[in-house]
N, CA, C and O atoms as a GROMACS GRO file, in nm:
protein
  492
    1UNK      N    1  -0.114   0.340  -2.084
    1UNK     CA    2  -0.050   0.372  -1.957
    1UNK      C    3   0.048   0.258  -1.924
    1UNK      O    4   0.022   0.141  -1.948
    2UNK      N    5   0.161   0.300  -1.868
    2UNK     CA    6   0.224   0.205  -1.857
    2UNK      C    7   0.275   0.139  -1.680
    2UNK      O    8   0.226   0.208  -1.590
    3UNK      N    9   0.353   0.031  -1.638
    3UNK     CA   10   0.330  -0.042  -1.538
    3UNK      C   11   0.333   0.066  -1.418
    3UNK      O   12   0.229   0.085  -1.354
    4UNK      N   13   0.441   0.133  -1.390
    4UNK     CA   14   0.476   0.256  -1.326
    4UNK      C   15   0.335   0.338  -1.268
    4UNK      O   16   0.276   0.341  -1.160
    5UNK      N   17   0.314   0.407  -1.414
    5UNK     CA   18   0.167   0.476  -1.422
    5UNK      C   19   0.037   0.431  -1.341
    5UNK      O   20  -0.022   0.499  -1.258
    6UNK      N   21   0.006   0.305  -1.382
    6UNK     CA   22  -0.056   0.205  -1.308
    6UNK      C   23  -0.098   0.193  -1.161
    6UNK      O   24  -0.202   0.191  -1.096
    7UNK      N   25   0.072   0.185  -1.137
    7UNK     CA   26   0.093   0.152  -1.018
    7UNK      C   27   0.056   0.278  -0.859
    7UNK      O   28   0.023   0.270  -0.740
    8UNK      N   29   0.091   0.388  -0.969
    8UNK     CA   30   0.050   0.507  -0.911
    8UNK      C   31  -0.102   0.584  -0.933
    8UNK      O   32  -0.142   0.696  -0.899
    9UNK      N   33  -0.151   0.502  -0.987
    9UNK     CA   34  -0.297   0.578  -1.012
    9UNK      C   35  -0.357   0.470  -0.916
    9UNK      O   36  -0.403   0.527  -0.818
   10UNK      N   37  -0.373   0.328  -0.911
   10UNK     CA   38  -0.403   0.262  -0.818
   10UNK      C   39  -0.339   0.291  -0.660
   10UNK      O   40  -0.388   0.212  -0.580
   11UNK      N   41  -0.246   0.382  -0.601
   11UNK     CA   42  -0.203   0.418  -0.512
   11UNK      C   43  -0.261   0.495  -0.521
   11UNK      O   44  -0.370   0.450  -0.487
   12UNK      N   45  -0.282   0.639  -0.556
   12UNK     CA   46  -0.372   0.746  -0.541
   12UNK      C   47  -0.523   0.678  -0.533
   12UNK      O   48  -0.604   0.745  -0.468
   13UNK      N   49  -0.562   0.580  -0.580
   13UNK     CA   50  -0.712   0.579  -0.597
   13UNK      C   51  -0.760   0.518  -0.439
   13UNK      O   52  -0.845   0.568  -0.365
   14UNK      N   53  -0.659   0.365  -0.405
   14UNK     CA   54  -0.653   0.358  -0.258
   14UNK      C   55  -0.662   0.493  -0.152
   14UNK      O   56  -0.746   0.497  -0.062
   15UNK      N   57  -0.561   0.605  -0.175
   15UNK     CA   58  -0.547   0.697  -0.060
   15UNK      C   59  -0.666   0.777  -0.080
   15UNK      O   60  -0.702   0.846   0.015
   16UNK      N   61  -0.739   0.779  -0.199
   16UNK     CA   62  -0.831   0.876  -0.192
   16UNK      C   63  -0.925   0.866  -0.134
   16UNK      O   64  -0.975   0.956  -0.066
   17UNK      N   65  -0.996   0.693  -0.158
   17UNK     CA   66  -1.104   0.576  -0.062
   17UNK      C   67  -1.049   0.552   0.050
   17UNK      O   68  -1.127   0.473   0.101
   18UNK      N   69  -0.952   0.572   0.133
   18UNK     CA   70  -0.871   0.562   0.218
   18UNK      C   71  -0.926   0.684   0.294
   18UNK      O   72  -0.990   0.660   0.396
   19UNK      N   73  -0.915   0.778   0.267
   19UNK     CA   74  -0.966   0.917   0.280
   19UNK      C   75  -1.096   0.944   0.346
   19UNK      O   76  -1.130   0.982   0.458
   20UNK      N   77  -1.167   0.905   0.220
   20UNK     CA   78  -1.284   0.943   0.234
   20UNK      C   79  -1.395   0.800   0.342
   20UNK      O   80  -1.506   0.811   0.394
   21UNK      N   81  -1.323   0.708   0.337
   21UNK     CA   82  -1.382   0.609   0.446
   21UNK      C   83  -1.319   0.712   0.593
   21UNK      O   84  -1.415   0.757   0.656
   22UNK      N   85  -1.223   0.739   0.635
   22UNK     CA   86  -1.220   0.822   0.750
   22UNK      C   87  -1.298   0.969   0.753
   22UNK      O   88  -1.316   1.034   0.856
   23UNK      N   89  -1.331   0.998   0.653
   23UNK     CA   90  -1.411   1.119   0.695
   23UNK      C   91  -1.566   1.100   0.694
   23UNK      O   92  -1.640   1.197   0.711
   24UNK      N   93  -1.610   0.987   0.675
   24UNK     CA   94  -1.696   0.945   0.684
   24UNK      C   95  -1.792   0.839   0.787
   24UNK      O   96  -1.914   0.824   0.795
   25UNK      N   97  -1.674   0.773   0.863
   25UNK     CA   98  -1.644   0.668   0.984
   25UNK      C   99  -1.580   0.744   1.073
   25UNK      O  100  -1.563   0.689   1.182
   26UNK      N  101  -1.528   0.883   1.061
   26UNK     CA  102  -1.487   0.901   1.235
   26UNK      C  103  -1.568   0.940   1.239
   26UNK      O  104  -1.648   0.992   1.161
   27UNK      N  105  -1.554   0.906   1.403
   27UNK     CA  106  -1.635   0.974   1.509
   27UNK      C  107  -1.658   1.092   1.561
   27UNK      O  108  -1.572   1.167   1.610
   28UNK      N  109  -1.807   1.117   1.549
   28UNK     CA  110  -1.774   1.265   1.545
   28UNK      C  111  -1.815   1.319   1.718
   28UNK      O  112  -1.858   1.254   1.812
   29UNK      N  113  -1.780   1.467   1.705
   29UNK     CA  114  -1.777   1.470   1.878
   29UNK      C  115  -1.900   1.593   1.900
   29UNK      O  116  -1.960   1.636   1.801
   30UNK      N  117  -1.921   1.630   2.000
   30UNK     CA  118  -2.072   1.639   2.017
   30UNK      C  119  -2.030   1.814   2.104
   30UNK      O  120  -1.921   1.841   2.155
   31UNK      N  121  -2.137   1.895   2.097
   31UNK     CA  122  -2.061   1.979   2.203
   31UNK      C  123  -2.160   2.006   2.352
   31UNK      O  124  -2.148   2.107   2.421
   32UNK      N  125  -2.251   1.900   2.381
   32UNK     CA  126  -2.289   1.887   2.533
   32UNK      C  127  -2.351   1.719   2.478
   32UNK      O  128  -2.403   1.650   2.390
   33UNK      N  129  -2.262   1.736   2.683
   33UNK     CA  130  -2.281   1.610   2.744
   33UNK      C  131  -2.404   1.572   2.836
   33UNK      O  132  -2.433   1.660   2.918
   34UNK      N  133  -2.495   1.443   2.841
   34UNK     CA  134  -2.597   1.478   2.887
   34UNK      C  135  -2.588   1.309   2.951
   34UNK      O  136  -2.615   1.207   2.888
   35UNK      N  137  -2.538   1.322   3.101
   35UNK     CA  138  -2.524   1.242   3.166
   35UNK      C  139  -2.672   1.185   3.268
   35UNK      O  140  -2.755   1.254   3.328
   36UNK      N  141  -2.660   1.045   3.256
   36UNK     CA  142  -2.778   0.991   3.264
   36UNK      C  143  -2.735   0.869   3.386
   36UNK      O  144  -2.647   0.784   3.384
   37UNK      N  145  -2.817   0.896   3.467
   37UNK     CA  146  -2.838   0.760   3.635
   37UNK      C  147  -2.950   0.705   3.644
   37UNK      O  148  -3.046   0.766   3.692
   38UNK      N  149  -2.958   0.599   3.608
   38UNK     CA  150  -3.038   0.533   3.673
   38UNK      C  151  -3.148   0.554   3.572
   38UNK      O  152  -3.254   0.503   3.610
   39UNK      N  153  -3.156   0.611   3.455
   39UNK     CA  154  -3.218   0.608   3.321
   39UNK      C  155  -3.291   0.769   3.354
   39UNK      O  156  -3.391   0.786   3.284
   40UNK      N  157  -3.252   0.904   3.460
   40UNK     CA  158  -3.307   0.975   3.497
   40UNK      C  159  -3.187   1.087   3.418
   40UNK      O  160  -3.071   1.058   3.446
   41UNK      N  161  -3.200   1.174   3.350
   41UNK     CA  162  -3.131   1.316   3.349
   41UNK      C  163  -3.038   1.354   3.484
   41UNK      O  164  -3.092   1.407   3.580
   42UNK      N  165  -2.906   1.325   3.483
   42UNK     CA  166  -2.831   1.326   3.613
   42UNK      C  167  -2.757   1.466   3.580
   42UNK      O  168  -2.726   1.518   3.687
   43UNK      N  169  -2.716   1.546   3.470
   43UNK     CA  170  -2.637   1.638   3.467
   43UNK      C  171  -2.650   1.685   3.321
   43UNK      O  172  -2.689   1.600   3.242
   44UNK      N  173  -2.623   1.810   3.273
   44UNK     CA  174  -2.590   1.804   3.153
   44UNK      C  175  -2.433   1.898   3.168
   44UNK      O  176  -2.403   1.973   3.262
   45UNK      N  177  -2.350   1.866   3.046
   45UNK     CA  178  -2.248   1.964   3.035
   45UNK      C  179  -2.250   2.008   2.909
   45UNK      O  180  -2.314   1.954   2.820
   46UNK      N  181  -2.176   2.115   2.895
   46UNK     CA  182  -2.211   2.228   2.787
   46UNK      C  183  -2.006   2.242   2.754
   46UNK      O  184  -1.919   2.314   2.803
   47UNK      N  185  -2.002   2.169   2.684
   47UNK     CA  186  -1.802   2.099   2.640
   47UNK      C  187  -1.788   2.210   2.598
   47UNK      O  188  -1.693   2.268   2.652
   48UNK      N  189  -1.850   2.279   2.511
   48UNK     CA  190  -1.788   2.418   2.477
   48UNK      C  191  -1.704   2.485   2.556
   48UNK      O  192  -1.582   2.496   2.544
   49UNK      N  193  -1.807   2.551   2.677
   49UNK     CA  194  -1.821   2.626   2.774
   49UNK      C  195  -1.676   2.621   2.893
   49UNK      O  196  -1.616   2.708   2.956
   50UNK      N  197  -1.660   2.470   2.883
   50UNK     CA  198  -1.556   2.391   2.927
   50UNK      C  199  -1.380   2.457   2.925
   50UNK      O  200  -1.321   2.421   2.823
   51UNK      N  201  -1.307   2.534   3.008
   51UNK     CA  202  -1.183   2.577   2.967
   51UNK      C  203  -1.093   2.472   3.045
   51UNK      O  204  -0.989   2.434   2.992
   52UNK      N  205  -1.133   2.422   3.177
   52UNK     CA  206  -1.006   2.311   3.226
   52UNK      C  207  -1.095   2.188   3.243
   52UNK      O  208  -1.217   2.174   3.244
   53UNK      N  209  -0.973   2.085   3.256
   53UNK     CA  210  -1.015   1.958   3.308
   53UNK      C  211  -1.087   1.974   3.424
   53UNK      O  212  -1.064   2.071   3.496
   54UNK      N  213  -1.176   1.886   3.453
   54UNK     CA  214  -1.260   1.825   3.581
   54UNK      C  215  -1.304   1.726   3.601
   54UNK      O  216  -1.342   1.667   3.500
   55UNK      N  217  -1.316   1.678   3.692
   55UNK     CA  218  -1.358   1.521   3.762
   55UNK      C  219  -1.500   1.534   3.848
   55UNK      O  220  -1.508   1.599   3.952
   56UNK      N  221  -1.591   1.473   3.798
   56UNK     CA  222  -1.730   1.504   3.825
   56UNK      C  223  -1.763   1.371   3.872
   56UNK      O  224  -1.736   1.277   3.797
   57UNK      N  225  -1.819   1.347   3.987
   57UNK     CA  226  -1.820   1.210   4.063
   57UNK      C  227  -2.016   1.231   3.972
   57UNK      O  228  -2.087   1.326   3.938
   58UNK      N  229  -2.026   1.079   3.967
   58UNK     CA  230  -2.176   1.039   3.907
   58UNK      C  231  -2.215   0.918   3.979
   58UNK      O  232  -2.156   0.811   3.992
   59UNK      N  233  -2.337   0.962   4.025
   59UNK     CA  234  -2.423   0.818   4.190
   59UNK      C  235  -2.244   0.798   4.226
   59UNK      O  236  -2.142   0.854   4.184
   60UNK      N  237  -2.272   0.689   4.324
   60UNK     CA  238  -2.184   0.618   4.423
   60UNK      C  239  -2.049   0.582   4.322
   60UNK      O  240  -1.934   0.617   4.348
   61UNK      N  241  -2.068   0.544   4.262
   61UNK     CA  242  -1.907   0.414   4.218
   61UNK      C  243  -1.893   0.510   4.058
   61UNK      O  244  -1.816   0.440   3.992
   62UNK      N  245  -1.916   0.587   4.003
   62UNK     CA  246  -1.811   0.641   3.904
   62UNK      C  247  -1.773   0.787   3.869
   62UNK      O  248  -1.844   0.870   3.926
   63UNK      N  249  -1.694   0.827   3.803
   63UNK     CA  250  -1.626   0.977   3.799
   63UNK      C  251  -1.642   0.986   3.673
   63UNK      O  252  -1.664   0.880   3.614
   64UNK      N  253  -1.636   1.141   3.573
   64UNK     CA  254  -1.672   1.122   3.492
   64UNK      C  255  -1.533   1.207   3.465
   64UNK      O  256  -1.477   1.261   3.561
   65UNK      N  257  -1.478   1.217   3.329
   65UNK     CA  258  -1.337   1.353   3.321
   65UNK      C  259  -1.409   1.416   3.231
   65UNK      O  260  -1.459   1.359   3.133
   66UNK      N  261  -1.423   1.552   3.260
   66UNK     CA  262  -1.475   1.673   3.187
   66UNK      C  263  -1.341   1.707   3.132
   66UNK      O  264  -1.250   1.700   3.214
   67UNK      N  265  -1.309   1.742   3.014
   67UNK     CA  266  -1.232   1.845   2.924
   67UNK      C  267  -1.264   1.908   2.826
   67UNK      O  268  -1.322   1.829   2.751
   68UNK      N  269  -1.258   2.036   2.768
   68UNK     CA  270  -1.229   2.104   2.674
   68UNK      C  271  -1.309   2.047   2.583
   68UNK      O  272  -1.271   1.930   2.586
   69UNK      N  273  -1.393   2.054   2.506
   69UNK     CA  274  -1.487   1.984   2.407
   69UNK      C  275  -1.487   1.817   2.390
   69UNK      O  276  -1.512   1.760   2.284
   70UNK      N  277  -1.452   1.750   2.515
   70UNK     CA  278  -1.473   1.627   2.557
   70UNK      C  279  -1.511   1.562   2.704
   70UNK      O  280  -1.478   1.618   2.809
   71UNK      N  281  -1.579   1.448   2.701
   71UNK     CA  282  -1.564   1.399   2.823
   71UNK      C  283  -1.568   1.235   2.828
   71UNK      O  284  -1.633   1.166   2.749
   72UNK      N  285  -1.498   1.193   2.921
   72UNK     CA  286  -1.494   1.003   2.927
   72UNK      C  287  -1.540   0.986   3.068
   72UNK      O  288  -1.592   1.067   3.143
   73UNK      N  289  -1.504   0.845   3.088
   73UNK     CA  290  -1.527   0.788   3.223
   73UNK      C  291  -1.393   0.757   3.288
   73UNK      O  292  -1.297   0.688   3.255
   74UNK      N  293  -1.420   0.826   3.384
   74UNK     CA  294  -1.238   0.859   3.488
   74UNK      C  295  -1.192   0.693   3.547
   74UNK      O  296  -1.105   0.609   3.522
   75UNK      N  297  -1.306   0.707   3.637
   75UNK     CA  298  -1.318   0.546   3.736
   75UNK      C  299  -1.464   0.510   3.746
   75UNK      O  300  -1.564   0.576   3.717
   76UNK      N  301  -1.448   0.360   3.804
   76UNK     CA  302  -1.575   0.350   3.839
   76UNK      C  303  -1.575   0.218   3.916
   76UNK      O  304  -1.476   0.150   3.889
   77UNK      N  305  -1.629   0.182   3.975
   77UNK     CA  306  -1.605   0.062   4.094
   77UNK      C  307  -1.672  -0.039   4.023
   77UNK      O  308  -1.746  -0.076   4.114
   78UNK      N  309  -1.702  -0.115   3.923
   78UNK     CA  310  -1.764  -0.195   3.843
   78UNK      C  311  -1.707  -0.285   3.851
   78UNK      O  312  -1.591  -0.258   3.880
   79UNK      N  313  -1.732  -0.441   3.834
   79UNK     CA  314  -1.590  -0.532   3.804
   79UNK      C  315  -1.497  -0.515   3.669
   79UNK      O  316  -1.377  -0.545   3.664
   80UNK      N  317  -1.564  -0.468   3.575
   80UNK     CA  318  -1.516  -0.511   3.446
   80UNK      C  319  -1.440  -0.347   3.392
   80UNK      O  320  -1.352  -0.352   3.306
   81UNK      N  321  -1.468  -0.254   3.430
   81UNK     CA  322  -1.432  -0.090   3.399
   81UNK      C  323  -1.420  -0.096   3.247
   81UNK      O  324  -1.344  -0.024   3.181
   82UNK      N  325  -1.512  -0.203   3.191
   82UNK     CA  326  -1.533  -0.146   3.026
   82UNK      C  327  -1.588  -0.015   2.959
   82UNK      O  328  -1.583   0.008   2.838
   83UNK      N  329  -1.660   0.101   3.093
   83UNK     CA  330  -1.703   0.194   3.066
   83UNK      C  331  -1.583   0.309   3.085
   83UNK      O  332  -1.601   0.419   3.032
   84UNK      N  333  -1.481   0.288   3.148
   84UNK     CA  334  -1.352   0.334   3.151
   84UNK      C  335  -1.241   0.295   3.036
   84UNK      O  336  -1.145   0.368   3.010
   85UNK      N  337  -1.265   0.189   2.982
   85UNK     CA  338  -1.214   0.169   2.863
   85UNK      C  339  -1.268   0.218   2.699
   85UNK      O  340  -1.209   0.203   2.593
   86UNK      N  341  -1.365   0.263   2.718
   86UNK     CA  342  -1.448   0.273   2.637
   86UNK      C  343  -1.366   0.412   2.562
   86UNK      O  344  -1.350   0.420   2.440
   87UNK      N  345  -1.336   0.478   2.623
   87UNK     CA  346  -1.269   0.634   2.599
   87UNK      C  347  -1.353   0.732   2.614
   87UNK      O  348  -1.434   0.733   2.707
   88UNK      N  349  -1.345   0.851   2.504
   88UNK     CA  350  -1.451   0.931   2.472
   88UNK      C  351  -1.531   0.931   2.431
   88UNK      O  352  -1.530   0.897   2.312
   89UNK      N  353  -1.691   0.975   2.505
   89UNK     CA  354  -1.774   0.988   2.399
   89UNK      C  355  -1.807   1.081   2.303
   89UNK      O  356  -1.801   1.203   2.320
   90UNK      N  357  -1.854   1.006   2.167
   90UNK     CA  358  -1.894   1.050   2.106
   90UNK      C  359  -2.021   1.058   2.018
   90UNK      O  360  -2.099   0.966   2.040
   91UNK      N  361  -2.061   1.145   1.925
   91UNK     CA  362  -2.243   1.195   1.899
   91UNK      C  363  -2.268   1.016   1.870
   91UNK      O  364  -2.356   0.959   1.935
   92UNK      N  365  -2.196   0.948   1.782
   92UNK     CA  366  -2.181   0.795   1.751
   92UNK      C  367  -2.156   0.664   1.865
   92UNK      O  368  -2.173   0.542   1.860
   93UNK      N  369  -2.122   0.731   1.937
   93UNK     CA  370  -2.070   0.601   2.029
   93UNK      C  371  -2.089   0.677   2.196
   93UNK      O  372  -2.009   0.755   2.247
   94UNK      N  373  -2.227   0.625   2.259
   94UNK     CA  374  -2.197   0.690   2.379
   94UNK      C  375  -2.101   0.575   2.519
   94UNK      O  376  -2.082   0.455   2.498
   95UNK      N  377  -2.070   0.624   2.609
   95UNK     CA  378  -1.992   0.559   2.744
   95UNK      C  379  -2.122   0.515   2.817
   95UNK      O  380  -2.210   0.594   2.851
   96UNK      N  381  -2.126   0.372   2.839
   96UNK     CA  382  -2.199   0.307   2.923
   96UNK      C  383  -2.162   0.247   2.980
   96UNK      O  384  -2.089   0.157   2.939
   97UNK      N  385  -2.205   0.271   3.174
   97UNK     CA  386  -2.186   0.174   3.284
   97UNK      C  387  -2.300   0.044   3.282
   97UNK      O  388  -2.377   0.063   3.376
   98UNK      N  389  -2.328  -0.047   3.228
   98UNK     CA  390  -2.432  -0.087   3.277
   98UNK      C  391  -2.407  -0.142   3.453
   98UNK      O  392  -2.496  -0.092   3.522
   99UNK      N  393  -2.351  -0.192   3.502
   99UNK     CA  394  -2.323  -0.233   3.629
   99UNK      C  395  -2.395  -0.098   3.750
   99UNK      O  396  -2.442  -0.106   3.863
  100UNK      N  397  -2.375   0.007   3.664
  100UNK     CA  398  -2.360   0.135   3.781
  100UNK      C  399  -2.467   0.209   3.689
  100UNK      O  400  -2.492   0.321   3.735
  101UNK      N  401  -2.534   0.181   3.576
  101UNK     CA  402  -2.667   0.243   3.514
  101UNK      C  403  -2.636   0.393   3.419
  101UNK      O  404  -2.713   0.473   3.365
  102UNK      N  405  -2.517   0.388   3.428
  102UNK     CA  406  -2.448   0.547   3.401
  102UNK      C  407  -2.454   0.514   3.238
  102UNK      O  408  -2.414   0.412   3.181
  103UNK      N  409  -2.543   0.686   3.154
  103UNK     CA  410  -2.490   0.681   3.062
  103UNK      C  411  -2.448   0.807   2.982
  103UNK      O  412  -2.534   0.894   2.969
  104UNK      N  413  -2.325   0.827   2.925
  104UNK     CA  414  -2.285   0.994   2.899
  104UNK      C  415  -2.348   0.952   2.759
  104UNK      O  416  -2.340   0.835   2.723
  105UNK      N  417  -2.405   1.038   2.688
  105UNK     CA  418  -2.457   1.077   2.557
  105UNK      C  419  -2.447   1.187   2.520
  105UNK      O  420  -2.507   1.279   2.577
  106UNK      N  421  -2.363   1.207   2.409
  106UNK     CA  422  -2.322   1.335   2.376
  106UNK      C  423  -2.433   1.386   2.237
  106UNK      O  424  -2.486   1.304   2.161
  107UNK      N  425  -2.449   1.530   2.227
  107UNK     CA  426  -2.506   1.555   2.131
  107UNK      C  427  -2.426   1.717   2.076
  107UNK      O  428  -2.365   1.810   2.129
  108UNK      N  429  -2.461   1.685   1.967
  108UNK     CA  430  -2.421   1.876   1.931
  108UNK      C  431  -2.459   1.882   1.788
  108UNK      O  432  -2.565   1.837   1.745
  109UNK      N  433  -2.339   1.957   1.695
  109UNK     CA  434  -2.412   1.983   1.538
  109UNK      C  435  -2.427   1.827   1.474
  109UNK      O  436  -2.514   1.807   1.389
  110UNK      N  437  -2.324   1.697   1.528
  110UNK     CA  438  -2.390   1.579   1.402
  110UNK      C  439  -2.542   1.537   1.411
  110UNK      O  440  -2.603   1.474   1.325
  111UNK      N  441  -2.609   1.598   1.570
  111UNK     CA  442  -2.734   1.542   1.575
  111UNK      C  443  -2.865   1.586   1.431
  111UNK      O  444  -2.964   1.522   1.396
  112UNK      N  445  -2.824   1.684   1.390
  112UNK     CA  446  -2.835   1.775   1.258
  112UNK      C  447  -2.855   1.654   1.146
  112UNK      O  448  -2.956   1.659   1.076
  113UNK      N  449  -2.766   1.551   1.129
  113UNK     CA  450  -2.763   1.477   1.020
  113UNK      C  451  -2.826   1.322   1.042
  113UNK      O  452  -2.791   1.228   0.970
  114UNK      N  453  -2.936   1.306   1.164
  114UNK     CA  454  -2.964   1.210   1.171
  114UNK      C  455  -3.090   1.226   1.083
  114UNK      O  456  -3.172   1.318   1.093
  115UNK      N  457  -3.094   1.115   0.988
  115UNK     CA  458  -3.210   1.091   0.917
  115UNK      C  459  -3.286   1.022   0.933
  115UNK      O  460  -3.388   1.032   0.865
  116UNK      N  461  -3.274   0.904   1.045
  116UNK     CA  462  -3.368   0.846   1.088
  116UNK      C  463  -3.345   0.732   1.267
  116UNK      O  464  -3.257   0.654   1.304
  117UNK      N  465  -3.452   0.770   1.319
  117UNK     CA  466  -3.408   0.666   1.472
  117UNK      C  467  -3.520   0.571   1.455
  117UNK      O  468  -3.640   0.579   1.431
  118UNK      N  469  -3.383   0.427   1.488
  118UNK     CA  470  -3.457   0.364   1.502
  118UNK      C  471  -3.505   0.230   1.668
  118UNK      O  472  -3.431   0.156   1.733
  119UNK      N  473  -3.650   0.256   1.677
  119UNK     CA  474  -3.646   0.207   1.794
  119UNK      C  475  -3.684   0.348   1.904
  119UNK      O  476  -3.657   0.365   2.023
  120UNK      N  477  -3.755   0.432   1.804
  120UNK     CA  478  -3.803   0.523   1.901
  120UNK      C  479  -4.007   0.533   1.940
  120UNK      O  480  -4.081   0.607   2.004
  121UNK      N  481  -4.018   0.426   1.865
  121UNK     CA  482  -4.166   0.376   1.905
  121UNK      C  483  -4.251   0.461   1.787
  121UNK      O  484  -4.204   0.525   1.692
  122UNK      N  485  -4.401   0.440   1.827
  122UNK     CA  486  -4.475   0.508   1.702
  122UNK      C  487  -4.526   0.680   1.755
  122UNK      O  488  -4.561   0.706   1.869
  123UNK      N  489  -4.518   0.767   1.657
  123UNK     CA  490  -4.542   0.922   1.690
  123UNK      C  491  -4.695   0.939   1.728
  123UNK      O  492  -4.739   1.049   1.758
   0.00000   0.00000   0.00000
C-alpha cells in the first residue's frame, strides 16, 4: 500500500471510531419525565404525549420547560442556576437543583439496557 493509501485508510479508520464513540456516548433521551421535590414524586410527564412547549412551575423558586420529547430547567431562584445550565435531561444525565431539592429524571426505552445499579442497597 502506498503513502496516499495509507493515509486514507487511517482517515476512514479514525471516522469510523469517531462514529461509533458517538453512538455509543450520546445521550440518550428518555420518553417520561419524573420530577422529584424534596426527594417526594412531585409530577410525572409522559414527553411523548407532549405536542407544545410548556412552563411548569416546581415548589417555590423553579420552572421546568416541557417540550416535545424533552424537558430542562427554565429558571430557578438558586444562586448558582447550574440546574438551568445543565440543559436537557437525559435517561444518562438527570437536571439537579440541589439548592431547591428538584430532581427531573428521565426514563423510557434506554432504561431497557441497564445491566446493573449501583448503590441500590441489598434485595
Amino acid at each position: 500500500m502506498n503513502r496516499s493509501g495509507k493515509i486514507i485508510a487511517a482517515v476512514l479508520a479514525a471516522l469510523l471510531l469517531g462514529c461509533g464513540a458517538f453512538f455509543i456516548f450520546a445521550p440518550r433521551g428518555g420518553t417520561t419525565a419524573l420530577i422529584y421535590l424534596d426527594g417526594e414524586l412531585y409530577k410525572k410527564v409522559e414527553l411523548s404525549a407532549v405536542t407544545e412547549s410548556y412552563t411548569l412551575p416546581v415548589g417555590e423558586g423553579n420552572v421546568a420547560l416541557v417540550e416535545p420529547g424533552r424537558i430542562s430547567m427554565h429558571s430557578a431562584d438558586c444562586p448558582d442556576k447550574l440546574c438551568v445550565k445543565q440543559g436537557y435531561a437525559t435517561v444518562l444525565q438527570p437536571v439537579v437543583c440541589l439548592p431547591n431539592r428538584v430532581t427531573i429524571i428521565m426514563e423510557g426505552p434506554a432504561d431497557d439496557d441497564v445491566d446493573i445499579v449501583i448503590g441500590g442497597g441489598a434485595a
